[in-house]
LOPARO-435287 format. One record per residue (C-alpha): x, y, z; residue number from 1; chain; residue in three letters. Coordinates in Angstrom, 2 decimals, padded with zeros to 5 digits. Example, Ala and Ser with C-alpha at 12.3 -4.5 7.8 and 13.67 -1.06 7.14 Angstrom:
residues 2
REC        X        Y        Z   nr  kette  rest
REC   012.30  -004.50   007.80    1      A   ala
REC   013.67  -001.06   007.14    2      A   ser
END
This chain:
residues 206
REC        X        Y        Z   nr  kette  rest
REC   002.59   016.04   008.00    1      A   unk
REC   006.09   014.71   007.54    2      A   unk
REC   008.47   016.26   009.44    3      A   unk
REC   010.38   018.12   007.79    4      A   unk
REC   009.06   016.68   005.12    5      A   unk
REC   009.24   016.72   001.48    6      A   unk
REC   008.33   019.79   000.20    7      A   unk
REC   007.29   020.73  -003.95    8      A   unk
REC   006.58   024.03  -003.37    9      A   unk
REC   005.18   024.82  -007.33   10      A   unk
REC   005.49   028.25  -008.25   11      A   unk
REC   005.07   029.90  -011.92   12      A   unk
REC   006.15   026.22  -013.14   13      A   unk
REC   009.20   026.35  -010.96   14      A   unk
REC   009.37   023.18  -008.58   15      A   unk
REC   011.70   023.64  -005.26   16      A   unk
REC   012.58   020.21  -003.45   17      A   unk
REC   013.21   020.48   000.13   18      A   unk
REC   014.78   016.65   001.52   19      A   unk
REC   013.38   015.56   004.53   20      A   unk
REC   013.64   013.32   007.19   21      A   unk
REC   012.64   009.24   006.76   22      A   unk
REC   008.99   008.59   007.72   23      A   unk
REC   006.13   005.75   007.58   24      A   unk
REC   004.41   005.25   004.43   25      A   unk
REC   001.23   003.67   004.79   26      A   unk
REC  -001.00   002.31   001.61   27      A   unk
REC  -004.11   000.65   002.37   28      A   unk
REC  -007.23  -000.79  -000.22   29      A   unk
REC  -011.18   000.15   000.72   30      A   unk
REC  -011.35  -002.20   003.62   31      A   unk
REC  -008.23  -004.20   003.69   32      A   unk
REC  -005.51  -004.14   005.87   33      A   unk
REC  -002.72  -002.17   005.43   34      A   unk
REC   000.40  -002.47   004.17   35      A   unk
REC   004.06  -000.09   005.90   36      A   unk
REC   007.01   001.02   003.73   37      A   unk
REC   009.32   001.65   007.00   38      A   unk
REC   011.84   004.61   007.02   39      A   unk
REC   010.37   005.75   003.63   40      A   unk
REC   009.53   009.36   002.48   41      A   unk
REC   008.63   010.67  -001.10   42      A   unk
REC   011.34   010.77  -003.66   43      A   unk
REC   012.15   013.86  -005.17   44      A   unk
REC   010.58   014.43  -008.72   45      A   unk
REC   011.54   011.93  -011.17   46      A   unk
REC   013.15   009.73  -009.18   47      A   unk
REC   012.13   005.93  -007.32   48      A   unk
REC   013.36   004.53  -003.94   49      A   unk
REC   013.16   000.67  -003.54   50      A   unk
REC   010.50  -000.11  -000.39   51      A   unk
REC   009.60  -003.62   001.41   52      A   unk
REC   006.59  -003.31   002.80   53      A   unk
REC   004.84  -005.06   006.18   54      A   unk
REC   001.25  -006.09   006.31   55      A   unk
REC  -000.15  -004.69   009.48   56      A   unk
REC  -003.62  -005.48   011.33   57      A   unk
REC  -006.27  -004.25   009.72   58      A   unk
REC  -007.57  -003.04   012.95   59      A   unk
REC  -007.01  -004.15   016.92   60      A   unk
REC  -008.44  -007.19   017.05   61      A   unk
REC  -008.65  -008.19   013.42   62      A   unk
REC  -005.55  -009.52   012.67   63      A   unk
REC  -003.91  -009.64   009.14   64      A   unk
REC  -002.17  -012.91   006.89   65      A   unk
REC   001.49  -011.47   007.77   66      A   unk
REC   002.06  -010.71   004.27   67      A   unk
REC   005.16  -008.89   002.99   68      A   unk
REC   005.78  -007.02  -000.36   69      A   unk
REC   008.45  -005.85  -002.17   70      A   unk
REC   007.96  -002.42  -004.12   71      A   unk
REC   008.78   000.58  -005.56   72      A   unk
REC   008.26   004.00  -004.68   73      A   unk
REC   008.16   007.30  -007.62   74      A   unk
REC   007.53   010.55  -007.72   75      A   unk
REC   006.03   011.71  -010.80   76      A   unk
REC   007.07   014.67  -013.05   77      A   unk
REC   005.96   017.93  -011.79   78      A   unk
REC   005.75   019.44  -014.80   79      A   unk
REC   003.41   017.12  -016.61   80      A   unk
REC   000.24   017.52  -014.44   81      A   unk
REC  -000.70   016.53  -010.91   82      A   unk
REC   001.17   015.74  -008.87   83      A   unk
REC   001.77   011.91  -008.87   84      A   unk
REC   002.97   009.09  -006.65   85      A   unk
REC   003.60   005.80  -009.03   86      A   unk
REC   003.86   002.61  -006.67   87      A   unk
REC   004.41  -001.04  -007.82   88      A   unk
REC   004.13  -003.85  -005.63   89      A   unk
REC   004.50  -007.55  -005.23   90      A   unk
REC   002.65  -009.09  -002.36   91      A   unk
REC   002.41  -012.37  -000.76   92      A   unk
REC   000.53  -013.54   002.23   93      A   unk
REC   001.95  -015.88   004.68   94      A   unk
REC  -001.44  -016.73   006.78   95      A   unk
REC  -003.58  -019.62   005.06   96      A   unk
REC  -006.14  -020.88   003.71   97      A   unk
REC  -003.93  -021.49   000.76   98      A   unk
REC  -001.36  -018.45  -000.53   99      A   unk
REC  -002.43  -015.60  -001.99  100      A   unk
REC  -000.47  -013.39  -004.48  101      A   unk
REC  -000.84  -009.78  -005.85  102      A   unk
REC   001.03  -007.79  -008.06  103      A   unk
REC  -000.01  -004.30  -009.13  104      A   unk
REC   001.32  -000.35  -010.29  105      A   unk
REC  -000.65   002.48  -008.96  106      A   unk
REC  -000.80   006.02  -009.36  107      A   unk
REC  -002.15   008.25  -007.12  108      A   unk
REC  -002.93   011.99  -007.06  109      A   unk
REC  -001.89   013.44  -004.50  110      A   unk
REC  -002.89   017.01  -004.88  111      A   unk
REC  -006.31   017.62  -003.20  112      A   unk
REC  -004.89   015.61   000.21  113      A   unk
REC  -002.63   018.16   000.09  114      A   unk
REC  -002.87   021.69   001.98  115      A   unk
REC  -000.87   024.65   002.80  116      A   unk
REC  -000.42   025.14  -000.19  117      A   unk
REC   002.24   022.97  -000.25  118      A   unk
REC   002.63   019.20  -002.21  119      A   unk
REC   002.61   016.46   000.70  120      A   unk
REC   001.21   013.40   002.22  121      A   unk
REC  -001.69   013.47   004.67  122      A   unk
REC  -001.14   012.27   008.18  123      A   unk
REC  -003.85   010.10   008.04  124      A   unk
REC  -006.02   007.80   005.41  125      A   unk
REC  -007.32   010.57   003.33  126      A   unk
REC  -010.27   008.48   001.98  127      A   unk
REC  -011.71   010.10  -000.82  128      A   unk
REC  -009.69   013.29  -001.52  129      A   unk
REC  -006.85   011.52  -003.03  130      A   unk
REC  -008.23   009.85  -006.06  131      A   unk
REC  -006.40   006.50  -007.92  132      A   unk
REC  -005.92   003.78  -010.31  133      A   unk
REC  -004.40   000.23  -009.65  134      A   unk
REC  -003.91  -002.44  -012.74  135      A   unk
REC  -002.48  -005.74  -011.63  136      A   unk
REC  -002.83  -009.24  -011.43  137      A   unk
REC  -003.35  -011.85  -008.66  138      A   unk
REC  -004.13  -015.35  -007.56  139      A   unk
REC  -005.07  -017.38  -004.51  140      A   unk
REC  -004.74  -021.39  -004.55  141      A   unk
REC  -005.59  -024.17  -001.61  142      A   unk
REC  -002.37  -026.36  -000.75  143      A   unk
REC  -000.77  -027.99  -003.29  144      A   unk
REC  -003.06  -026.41  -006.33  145      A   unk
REC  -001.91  -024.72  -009.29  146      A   unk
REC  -003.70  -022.19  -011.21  147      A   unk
REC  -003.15  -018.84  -013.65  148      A   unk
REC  -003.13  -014.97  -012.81  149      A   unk
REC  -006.56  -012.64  -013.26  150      A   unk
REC  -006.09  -009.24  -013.97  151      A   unk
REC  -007.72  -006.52  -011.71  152      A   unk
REC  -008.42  -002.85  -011.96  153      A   unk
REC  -009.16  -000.70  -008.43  154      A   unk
REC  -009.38   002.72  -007.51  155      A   unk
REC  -009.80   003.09  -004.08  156      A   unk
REC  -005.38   002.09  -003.23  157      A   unk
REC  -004.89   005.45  -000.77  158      A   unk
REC  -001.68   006.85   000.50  159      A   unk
REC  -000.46   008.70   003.47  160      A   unk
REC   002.21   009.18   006.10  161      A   unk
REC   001.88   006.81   009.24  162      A   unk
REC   005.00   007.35   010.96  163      A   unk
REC   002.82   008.12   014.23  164      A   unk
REC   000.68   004.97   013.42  165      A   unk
REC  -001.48   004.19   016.28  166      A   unk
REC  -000.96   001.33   017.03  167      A   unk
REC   002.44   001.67   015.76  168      A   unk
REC   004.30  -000.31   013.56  169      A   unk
REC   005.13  -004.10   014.06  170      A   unk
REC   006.95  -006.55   012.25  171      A   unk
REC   004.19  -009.41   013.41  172      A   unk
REC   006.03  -012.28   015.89  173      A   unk
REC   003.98  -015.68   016.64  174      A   unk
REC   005.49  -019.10   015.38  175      A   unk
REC   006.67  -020.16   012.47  176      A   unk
REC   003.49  -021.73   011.67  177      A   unk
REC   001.94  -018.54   010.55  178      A   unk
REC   003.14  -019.07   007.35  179      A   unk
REC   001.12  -022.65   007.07  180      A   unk
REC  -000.79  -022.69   004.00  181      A   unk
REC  -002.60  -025.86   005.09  182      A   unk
REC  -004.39  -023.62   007.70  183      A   unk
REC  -007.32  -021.69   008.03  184      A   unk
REC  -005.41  -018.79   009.55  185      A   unk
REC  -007.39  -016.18   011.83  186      A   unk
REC  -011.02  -015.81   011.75  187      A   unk
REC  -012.06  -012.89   009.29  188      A   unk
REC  -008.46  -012.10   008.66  189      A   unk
REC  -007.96  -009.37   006.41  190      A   unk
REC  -004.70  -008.92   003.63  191      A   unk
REC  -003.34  -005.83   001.53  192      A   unk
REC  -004.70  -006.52  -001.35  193      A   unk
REC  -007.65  -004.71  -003.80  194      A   unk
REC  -010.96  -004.92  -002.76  195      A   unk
REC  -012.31  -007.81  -005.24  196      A   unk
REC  -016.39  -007.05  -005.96  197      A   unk
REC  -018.73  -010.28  -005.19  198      A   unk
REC  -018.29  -013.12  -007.90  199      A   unk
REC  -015.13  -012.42  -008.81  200      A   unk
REC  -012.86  -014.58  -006.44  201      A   unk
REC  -013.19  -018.09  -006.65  202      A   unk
REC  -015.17  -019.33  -003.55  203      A   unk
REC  -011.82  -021.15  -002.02  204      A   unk
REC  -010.56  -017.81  -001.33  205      A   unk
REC  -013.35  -015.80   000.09  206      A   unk
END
């Protein structure tokens, strides 16, 4: 749980907001890598908070493309259903082949990863008890290409607190040649983007 965390204690339609202390915010796609909002924490009801975001490895050993996204961060209106975090993001790789750019909004319900009776965000990837929907746009071009956007739908974008992420957070060092487009980057490197179903990316960016 967050500590001291934001708290929407909802009782006989009455909502009481409790501030707490800045956490990790992790949000990760069905078997992508994840993506860190640093110092973040839920807003308070009807409000946003600005977030950049830092691709992470999708798991030790299976590194990322470095990406990094700008984004915002809302909590919904407590009195108009579920509870409901609204994130918008705009992500770009750095790791080749090629680029590869993303831009989406999200809303997730939060409620059933919830417990104690009390609105919050898991302390781990809560898989299938949080439910969401994702409608954005995205693109992925070899060196020196040019092409249009293709609009996605996905509803497996999950949220959760990650402040202690094991392994923990990193800004990712190397060279500046991470960010080469004209390379083939890692082997089976993963990015924080939506899981696209077979046939729909083009084959230069599988």
């Amino acid at each position: 749980m967050l500590r001291k965390s934001l708290l929407l204690v909802f009782s006989l339609g009455a909502v009481c907001v409790c501030a707490g202390a800045r956490a990790d915010v992790c949000f990760q796609y069905d078997g992508q890598a994840p993506i860190v909002a640093k110092g973040a924490k839920l807003p308070p009801p009807n409000a946003c908070i600005p977030v950049p975001l830092v691709e992470q490895d999708f798991q030790p050993g299976q590194l990322s493309r470095v990406g990094i996204a700008t984004g915002s961060l809302c909590m919904g209106d407590p009195g108009s259903g579920n509870p409901i975090v609204v994130f918008q993001y705009t992500y770009d790789a750095c790791g080749g082949p090629g680029s590869y750019f993303e831009s989406a909004t999200c809303r997730i319900d939060i409620l059933s990863s919830s417990g104690g009776g009390v609105i919050s965000l898991p302390t781990e990837n809560p898989g299938s008890k949080q439910s969401s929907f994702c409608n954005g746009v995205f693109t992925g071009l070899l060196p020196n290409q040019a092409g249009g956007l293709r609009q996605f739908t996905d509803q497996s974008l999950r949220v959760w607190d990650c402040t202690n992420r094991n392994p923990p957070f990193h800004v990712p060092a190397g060279n500046i040649l991470d960010c080469n487009g004209a390379a083939l980057g890692p082997s089976g490197a993963r990015r924080f983007s939506f899981p696209p179903p077979d046939g729909m990316m083009t084959p230069r960016d599988r």
